[in-house]
C-alpha angles and dihedrals in degrees: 000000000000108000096200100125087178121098117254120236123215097257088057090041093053102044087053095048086056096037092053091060098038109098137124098313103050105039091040090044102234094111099041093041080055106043094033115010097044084070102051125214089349087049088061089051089058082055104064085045099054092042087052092046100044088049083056094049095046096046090052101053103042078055094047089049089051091043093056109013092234115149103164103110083219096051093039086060102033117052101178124077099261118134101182093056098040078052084061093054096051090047096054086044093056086045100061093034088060099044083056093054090050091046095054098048079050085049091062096048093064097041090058091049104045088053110036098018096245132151113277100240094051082072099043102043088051089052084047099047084042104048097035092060090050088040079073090065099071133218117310118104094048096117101043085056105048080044088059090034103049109057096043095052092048098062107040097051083053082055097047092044092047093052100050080049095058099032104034092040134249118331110251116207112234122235115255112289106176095182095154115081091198098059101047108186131351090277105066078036100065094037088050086051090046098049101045102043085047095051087051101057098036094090076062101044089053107059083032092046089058090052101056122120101241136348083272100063101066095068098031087064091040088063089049104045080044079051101058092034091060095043086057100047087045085052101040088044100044080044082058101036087047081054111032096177093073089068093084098049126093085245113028101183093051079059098054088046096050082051095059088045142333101240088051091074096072097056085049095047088049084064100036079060098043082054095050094043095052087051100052094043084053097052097046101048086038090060086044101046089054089055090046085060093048106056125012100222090056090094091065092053093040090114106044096042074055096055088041094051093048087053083060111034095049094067091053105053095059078070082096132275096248100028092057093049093049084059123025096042093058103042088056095037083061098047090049099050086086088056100047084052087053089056098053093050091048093057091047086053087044090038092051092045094051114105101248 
């Protein structure tokens, strides 16, 4: 459990909102040219829905968690007593959180590889063994990381994006190229992308929701955190689309910044890690503080259920960066979509039951 007793203002709400869903696909491109790009002028257009409705979602459940002071993610999404089903949503949620730490140990490997040439699961197993020993630690400090990590990762990846604009050329929108099955066209895309980044975070919204200042500020950093998201993904993308040659590489951006300069690449690839590694650590203490919730004597057993889980997920992740997102990230963005339902519902109940 997070220990802040402090109330959060908009500006760290909303840096920990973007931070949380920051990682190896969004800041490299691979996720954003897959889920957006890949479907030109019409895959933008996704992604101005699925920044504005992640914005909603967000907004609604970090209000929902200060309404009822509920801070459990199964309570939070189901608000009937049924424990079967609330078992189902804890489940999911380890699930994904789990398939993103996998991805972004993936997402190492190929970094390292894409930069110093070499193997794959070097990369991976140092971010495993890395990740897993600070995952002992908890979760404080969550905040405070995703607050250092966000605004220098924003700008520099504007100003990335704004100088392969201007030195590489305009960026040029390719035509549709729906090559996942499982995607279709730019509009499950961008609802898959939505759900399943939302059902991620939400273990998050909820403890940091309680803590806001007023009823406004939930959706007003909502609207922030969905701001610098969007900037990111407009930078990253119009970097892609400006070399498009990139498109087809594990990590497009340390491409484009290989392609400014050669040098350029290594500052990229520092936040591509920051990103990878934030990520992963979120994914793991978030896993182990549900549990923690969940039983009592989970906490005497925390470090060896870790050692256990990295024996597990770093074999996974040598499955390939790209080819896990395309799948995994789909498949859980529509199961999900059921249990986000059940959460909206849940805050216009709340909503309708508040004293006005």
């Amino acid at each position: 459990m997070m220990t802040t007793t402090n109330h959060l203002s908009v500006p760290r709400i909303a840096l920990t909102f973007a931070g949380s869903i920051l990682g190896a696909g969004y800041l490299s491109g691979q996720e954003l040219m897959q889920f957006f790009g890949a479907f030109g002028a019409k895959g933008l257009l996704g992604l101005f829905l699925s920044m504005g409705l992640l914005a909603v979602l967000a907004g609604m459940a970090m209000l929902l968690a200060k309404r009822t002071g509920l801070i459990e993610l199964d309570r939070i999404i189901i608000p009937w007593e049924m424990p079967l089903l609330r078992r189902s949503v804890a489940i999911l949620e380890a699930v994904f959180l789990l398939a993103t730490v996998v991805i972004m140990y993936a997402g190492v490997g190929a970094l390292l590889q894409q930069l110093l040439n070499l193997p794959p699961w070097i990369g991976s197993l140092l971010m495993c063994v890395l990740a897993t020993v600070i995952a002992m630690y908890g979760l404080d400090g969550t905040i405070r990381f995703f607050s250092l990590l966000v605004p220098p990762t924003v700008v520099i990846t504007v100003v990335f994006g704004l100088l392969a604009m201007l030195i590489l050329g305009a960026p040029v929108i390719p035509e549709p190229d729906a090559g996942n099955p499982l995607l279709g066209s730019f509009l499950p895309s961008a609802i898959s992308f939505t759900s399943y980044n939302f059902f991620g975070i939400i273990g998050l919204l909820a403890p940091i929701g309680t803590l806001s200042r007023s009823e406004k500020t939930p959706f007003r950093a909502a609207a922030l955190g969905a701001g610098l998201l969007l900037a990111i993904a407009l930078s990253v993308l119009g970097a892609m689309f400006a070399c498009p040659e990139s498109c087809e590489a594990s990590l497009p951006m340390l491409v484009v910044a290989a392609k400014l300069h050669p040098l350029l690449q290594y500052p990229y690839a520092l936040v591509l890690f920051g990103g990878m590694f934030g990520a992963a650590l979120y994914g793991l203490v978030t896993v182990t503080t549900l549990l923690e919730a969940k039983s009592p004597a989970f906490p005497r057993y925390k470090g060896r259920f870790l050692v256990l889980l990295a024996l597990v997920s770093y074999p996974a992740s040598l499955f390939g960066f790209g080819d896990l997102i395309s799948v995994l990230y789909p498949l859980i963005g529509y199961c999900s979509i059921a249990f986000i339902l059940c959460m909206v519902f849940h805050y216009f109940k709340a909503s309708k039951a508040a004293p006005n």
